[in-house]
LUMLO-231013 format. One record per residue (C-alpha): residue in one letter; z, x, y. Coordinates in pm, whole numbers, padded with zeros to 5 digits, always signed. Layout:
REM LUMLO-231013
aZXY;...
***
This chain:
REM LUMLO-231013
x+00000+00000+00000;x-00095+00119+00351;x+00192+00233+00619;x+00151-00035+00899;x+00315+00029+01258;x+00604-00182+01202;x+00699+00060+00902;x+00697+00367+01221;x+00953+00197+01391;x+00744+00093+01683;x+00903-00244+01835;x+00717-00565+01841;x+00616-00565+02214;x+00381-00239+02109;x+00289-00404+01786;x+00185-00706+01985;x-00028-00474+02186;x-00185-00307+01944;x-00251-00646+01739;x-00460-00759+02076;x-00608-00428+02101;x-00751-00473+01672;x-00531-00126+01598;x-00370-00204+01267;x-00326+00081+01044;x-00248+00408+01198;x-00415+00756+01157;x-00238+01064+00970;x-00106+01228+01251;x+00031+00863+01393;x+00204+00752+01070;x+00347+01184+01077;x+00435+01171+01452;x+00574+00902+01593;x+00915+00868+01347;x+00961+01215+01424;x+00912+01196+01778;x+01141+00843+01754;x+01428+00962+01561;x+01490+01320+01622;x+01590+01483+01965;x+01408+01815+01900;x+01064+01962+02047;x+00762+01904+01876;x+00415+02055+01821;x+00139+01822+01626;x-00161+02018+01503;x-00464+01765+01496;x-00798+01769+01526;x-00962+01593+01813;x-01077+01220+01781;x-00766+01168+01495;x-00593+00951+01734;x-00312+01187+01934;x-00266+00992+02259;x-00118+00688+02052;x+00079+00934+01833;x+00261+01055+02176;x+00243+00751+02356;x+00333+00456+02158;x+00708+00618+02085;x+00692+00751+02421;x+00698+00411+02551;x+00928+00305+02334;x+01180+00556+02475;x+01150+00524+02799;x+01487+00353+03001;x+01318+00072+03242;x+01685+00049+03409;x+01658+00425+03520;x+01401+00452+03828;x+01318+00825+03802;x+01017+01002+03631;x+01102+01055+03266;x+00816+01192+03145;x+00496+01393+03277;x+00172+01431+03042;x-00017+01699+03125;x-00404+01698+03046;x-00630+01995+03132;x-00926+01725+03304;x-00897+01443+03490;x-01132+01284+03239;x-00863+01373+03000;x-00614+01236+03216;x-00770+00884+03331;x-00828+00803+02927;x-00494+00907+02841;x-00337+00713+03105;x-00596+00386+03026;x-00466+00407+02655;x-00101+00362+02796;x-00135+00061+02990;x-00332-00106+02691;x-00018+00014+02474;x+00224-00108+02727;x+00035-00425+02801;x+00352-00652+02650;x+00614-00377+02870;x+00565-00430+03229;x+00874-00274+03333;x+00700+00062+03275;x+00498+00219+03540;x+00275+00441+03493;x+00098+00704+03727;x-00231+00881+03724;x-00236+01171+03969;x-00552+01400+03926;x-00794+01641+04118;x-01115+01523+04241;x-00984+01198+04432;x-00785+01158+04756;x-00412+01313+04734;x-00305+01047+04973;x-00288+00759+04778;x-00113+00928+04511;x+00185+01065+04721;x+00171+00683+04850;x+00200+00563+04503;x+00449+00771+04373;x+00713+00614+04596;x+00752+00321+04437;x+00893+00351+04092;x+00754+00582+03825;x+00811+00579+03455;x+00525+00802+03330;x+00309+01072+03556;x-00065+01122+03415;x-00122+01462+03552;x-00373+01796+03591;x-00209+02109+03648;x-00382+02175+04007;x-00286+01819+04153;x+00060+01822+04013;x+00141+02183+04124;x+00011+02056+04453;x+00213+01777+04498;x+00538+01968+04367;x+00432+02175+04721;x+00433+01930+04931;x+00789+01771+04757;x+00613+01465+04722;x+00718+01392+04345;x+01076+01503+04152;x+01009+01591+03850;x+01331+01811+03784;x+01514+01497+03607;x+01254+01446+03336;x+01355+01453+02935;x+00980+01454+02816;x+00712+01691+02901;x+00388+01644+02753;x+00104+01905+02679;x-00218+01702+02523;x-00516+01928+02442;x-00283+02206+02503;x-00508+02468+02383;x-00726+02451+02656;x-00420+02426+02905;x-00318+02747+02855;x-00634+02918+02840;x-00810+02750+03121;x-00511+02673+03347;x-00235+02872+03279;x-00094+02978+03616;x-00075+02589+03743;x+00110+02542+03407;x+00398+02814+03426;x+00438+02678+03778;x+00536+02357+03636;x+00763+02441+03385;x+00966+02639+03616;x+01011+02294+03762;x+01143+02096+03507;x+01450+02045+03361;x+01541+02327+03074;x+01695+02029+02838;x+01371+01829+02808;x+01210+01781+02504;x+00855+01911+02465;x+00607+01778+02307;x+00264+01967+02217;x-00055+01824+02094;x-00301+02032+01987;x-00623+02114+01798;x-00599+02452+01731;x-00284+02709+01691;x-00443+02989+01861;x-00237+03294+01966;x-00131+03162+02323;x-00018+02858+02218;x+00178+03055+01965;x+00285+03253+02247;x+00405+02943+02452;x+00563+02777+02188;x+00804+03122+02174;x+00814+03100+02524;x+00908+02735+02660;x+00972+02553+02298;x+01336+02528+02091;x+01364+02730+01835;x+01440+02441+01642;x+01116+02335+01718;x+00976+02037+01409;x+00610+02134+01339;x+00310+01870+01229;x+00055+01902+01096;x-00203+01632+01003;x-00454+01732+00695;x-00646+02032+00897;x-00866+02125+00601;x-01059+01740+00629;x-00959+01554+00907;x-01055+01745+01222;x-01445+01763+01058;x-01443+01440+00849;x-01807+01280+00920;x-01962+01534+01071;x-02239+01718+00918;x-02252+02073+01052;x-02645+02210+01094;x-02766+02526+01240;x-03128+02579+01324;x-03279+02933+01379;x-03524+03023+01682;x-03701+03208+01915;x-03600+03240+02286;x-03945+03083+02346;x-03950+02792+02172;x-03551+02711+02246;x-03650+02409+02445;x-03900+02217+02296;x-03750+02263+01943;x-03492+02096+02112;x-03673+01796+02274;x-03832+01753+01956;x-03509+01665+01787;x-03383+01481+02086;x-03696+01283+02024;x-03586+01238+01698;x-03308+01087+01781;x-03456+00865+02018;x-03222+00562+02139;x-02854+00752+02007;x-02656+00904+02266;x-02522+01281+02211;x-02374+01551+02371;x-02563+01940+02457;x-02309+02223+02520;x-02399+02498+02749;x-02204+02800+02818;x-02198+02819+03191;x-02304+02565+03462;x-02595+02734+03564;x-02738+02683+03213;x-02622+02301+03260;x-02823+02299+03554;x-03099+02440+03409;x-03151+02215+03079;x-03049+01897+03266;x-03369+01964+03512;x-03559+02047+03225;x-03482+01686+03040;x-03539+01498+03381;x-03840+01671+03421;x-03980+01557+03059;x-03799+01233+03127;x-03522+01219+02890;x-03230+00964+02969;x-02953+01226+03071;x-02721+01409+03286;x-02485+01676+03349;x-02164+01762+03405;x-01947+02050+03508;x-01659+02196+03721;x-01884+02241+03996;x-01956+01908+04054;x-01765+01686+04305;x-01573+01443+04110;x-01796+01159+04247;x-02105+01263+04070;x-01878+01342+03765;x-01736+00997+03745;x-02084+00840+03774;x-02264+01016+03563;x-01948+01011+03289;x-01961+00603+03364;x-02364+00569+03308;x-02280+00783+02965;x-01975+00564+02856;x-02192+00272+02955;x-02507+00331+02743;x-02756+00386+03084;x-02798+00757+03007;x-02846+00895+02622;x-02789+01232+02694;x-02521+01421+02847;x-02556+01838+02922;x-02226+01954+02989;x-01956+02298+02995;x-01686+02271+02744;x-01410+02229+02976;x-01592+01913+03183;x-01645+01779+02843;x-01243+01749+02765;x-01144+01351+02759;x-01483+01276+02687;x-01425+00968+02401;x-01720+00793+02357;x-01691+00600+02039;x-02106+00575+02005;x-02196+01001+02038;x-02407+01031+01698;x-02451+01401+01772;x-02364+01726+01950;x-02600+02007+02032;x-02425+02388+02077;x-02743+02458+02265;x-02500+02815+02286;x-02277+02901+02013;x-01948+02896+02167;x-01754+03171+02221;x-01446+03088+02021;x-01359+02880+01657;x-01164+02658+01882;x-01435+02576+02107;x-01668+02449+01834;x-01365+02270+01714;x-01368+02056+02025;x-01768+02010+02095;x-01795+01879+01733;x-01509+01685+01764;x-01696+01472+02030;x-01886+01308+01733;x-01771+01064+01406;x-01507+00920+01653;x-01316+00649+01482;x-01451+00667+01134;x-01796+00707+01254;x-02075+00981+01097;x-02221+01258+01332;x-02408+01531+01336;x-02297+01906+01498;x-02612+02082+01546;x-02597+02438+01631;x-02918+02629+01802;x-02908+03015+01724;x-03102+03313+01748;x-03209+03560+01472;x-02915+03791+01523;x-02671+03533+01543;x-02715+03370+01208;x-02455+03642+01080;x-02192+03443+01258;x-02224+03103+01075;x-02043+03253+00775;x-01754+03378+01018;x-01678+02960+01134;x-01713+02903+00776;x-01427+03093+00615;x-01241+03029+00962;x-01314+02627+01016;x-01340+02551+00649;x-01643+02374+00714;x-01996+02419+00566;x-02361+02449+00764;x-02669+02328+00637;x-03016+02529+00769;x-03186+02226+00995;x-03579+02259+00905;x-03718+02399+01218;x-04056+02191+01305;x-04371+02311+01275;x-04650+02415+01540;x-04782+02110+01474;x-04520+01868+01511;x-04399+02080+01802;x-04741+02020+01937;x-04765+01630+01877;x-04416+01595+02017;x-04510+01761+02353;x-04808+01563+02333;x-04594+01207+02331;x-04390+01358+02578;x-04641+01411+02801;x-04755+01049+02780;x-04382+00934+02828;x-04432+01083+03159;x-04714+00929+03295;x-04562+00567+03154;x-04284+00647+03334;x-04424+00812+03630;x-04388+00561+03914;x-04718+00467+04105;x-04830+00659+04439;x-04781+00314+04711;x-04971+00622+04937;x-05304+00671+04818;x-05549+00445+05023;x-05733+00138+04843;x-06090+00280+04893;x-05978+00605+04706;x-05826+00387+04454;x-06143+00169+04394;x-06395+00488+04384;x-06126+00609+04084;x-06157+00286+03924;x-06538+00263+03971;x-06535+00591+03720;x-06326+00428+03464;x-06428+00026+03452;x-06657+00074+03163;x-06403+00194+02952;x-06221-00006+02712;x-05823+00091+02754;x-05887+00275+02362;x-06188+00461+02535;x-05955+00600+02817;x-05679+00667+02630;x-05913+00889+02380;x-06057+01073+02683;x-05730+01128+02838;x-05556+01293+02514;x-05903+01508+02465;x-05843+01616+02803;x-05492+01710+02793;x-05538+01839+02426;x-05822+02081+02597;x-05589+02207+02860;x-05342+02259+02603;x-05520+02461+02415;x-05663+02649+02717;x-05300+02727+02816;x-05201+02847+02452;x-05502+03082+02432;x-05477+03207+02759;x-05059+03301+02712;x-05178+03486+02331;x-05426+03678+02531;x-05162+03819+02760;x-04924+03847+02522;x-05138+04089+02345;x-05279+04300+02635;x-04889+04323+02652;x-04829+04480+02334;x-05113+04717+02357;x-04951+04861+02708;
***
């Protein structure tokens, strides 16, 4: 018989909410977490892979333990992206939909400070927080945070990595008898590091079923090319997966920037994101993603944290990452909730020797993705090229009597006859193009 949430000791108010909300059986690290983090007093670290359902494992007995009679922050949540952040802090207020006593605050970068300082006057349960913002406010002594009993590190392996400084600055705020609770993906050496640091020694470690869970559903793939042909074996399985949204990791945001133009040129549904980026553009291009207007979405690994979008059927390491934990996290953007996906990785020759280092490391095994031919490389630029000109919005400039002499050249012609002489046409210049690049490709060699 399954464990139900009842059997966790969560109290009917949050089983009420999660009834409404169609959550009834909980994941592994759920059913392992929340007792623990209910009935014992002592810090905590949960090792889980992402998209196994770690903001409820936190926040339902979080909720459950906070005193509505006491008016003070009791607990902060830290989240290394405001992405991060605003879906951890959405998931609360569905949990605590039957508990309106609790408030909750979201206080982030990106968005006026203002309104936060405003809000924070009024009574506050829970703080929703980035490093930057809440160091910043801790500045300007617009929030106490010194009386606190639970401190909260979610996707703490890219906390102290990415935003380490902001973080020590913070826990030389709080209280020394708080409890800690960290959530994690991977148990890299800083987080070891921090746990010695800033965690009990008593300290109760969790782990949910590492060897499966993190990579259950996803299908791991390399595929092996030349610098040349990087980007249109890549559109070519993009076009191949025509209709289903996924995710392409870049290493920097200057390669963002440069595959994202390259898509909008060829007129692929996408967009990018990255720390560069005002937070406006982020949150509208993250909210034409979430809602299904844009397939694609180019980002950096960091601007990518938070990012839970139940529908992602794939993810593209256009770049292998630089670390285990990294690919950890881009392929854990895929099979969310129960869900299959694919994790296709794009290497180089002198790469390939890495795939058996994630291997032995990740537990995980790749499959060789066929490479398409010159052929099918060929016929897929050739329908992209027509997606362009159906797409390509008409020129409200060009004067009737030019338009009528073009169409006096072409009224004979069935629409099968045009098409036909179009595709020669562009097949010709194709061809033109290839033979022309061969030819200088060889004068090169012989120099």
């Amino acid at each position: 018989m399954s464990t139900t949430f009842s059997d966790l000791g969560l109290s009917k108010s949050i089983q009420i909410s999660l009834n409404t909300l169609d959550i009834s059986t909980p994941t592994e690290i759920q059913e392992k977490a929340i007792p623990v983090i209910l009935k014992n007093e002592q810090d905590v670290v949960a090792l889980a892979k992402t998209g196994t359902g770690k903001t409820a494992a936190f926040g339902l007995p979080l909720l459950q333990l906070i005193d509505t009679k006491k008016a003070q922050i009791q607990a902060v949540i830290l989240a290394p992206t405001r992405e991060l952040g605003q879906q951890i802090s959405a998931n609360l207020e569905a949990f605590a939909q039957n508990n309106t006593e609790i408030s909750i605050a979201t206080i982030c970068g990106g968005i006026p400070i203002k309104p936060q300082i405003e809000a924070l006057k009024n009574t506050t349960h829970i703080v929703v927080a980035t490093p930057g913002r809440l160091v910043d406010l801790i500045k300007r002594n617009a929030i106490n945070i010194k009386e606190i009993s639970h401190f909260i590190l979610d996707e703490a392996d890219e906390m102290v990595s990415a935003l380490k400084e902001g973080l020590d600055e913070i826990i030389k705020e709080i209280p020394k008898k708080r409890r800690t609770l960290l959530f994690t993906a991977t148990l890299s050496g800083a987080i070891k590091q921090l746990v010695n640091n800033y965690m009990s020694k008593s300290v109760i470690t969790i782990e949910a079923n590492m060897a499966t869970t993190g990579h259950q559903g996803i299908e791991h793939q390399f595929v092996v090319v030349e610098p040349i042909e990087k980007l249109e074996v890549l559109m070519h399985f993009l076009n191949s997966k025509e209709g289903q949204q996924g995710i392409i990791f870049c290493k920097t945001k200057a390669a963002v920037n440069k595959l994202a133009k390259n898509l909008a040129i060829n007129k692929f549904s996408s967009g990018a994101i990255h720390g560069s980026l005002t937070q406006g553009i982020r949150d509208r291009i993250m909210g034409q993603f979430r809602d299904g207007h844009i397939n694609i979405l180019v980002a950096t690994d960091l601007a990518a944290r938070g990012i839970d979008v139940k529908d992602v059927a794939y993810v593209v390491n256009y770049h292998l990452p630089d670390t285990y934990d990294n690919y950890v996290h881009r392929s854990g953007r895929t099979a969310r909730a129960g869900a299959k996906g694919l994790a296709l990785t794009v290497l180089q020759q002198e790469e390939v020797f890495e795939i058996p280092e994630f291997e032995a490391e990740l537990g995980i095994k790749f499959n060789q993705y066929q490479k398409a031919d010159a052929k099918s490389i060929e016929e897929n630029n050739g329908l992209i090229w027509a997606k362009k000109i159906f797409k390509t919005k008409p020129n409200r400039d060009v004067s009737e009597e030019f338009k009528g002499q073009i169409k006096t050249i072409f009224h004979h012609l069935t629409k099968e006859e045009l098409v036909d002489k179009i595709l020669a046409n562009y097949l010709a210049e194709t061809t033109a193009k290839t033979t022309k690049t061969e030819v200088v490709k060889k004068k090169k060699k012989r120099s």
